[in-house]
N, C-alpha and C positions, 0 to 999 in steps of 0.2 A: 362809551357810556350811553346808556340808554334811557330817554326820557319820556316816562307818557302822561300826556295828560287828556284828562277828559271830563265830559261836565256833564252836571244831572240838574235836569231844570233850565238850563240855557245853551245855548250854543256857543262855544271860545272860538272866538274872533281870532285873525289872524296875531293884530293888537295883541290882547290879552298872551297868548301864544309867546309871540316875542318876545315881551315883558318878559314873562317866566322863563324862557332861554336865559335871557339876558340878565334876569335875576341870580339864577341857579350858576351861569355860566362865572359871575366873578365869584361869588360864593367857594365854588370846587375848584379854582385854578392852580392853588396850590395844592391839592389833594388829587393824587391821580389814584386813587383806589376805590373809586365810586362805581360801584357794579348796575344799580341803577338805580331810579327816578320814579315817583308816581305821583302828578298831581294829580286832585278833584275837586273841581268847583263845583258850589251848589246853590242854588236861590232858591230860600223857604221861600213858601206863597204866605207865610201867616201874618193875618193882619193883627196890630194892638188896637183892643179895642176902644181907649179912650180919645186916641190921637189920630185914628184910621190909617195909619202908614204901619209900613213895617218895618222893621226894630232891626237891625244888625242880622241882617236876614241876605248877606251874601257870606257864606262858609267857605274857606279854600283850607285842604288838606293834604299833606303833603309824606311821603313817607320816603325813606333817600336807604339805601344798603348799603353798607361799605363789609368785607372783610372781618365777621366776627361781632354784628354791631348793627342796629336797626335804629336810625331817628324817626321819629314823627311830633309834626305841629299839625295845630289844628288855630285858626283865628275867625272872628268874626269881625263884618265891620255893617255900614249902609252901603258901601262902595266896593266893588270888585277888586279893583285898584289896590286901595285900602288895606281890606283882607288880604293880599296877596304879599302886600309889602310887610302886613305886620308876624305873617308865617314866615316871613325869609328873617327877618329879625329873629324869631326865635328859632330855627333853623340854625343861623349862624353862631348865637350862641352854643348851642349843642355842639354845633362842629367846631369850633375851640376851645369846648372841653375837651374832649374826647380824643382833638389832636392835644393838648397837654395832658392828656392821660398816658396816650403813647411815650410822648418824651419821656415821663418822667419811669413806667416800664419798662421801657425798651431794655434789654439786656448788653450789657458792654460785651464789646469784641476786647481781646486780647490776642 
């Protein structure tokens, strides 16, 4: 399985790196049909103008192949971390459907 990630707007730390192994890695462990991986962090520069910070302005994007079958999330948060954790949540939803999609297709052998 093949995992890339890569960022626009900051540099991914070794940290950050890990995390998302480590994320992805218990995510897939029961799925050995994972062809591969692509994350993308991103940090908008936009400021809100009333509050002068910015707003949910770290994106992580994540697109995963299996076999027939394309996921993608997208989350936002103020924190890298944050984002990263709330696209593996939805991530992992998809990927238990999708394996209860199987099961329930799957064709009996006789």
């Amino acid at each position: 399985m093949q995992i890339t990630i890569r960022g626009h707007h900051l540099t991914v730390t070794p940290a950050i790196e890990e995390d998302i192994r480590l994320k992805f890695a218990q995510m897939t462990k029961h799925l050995d049909q994972v062809n591969s991986m692509q994350v993308k962090l991103t940090k908008d520069h936009q400021i809100d103008k009333r509050s002068r910070k910015g707003s949910s302005n770290h994106i992580a994007e994540a697109i995963i192949r299996l076999p027939g079958a394309e996921l993608f999330a997208q989350a936002t948060a103020d924190d890298m971390y944050a984002s990263i954790k709330k696209m593996t949540d939805k991530l992992k939803r998809q990927l238990h459907k999708h394996r209860k999609m199987q099961l329930i297709y799957m064709p009996l052998e006789a």
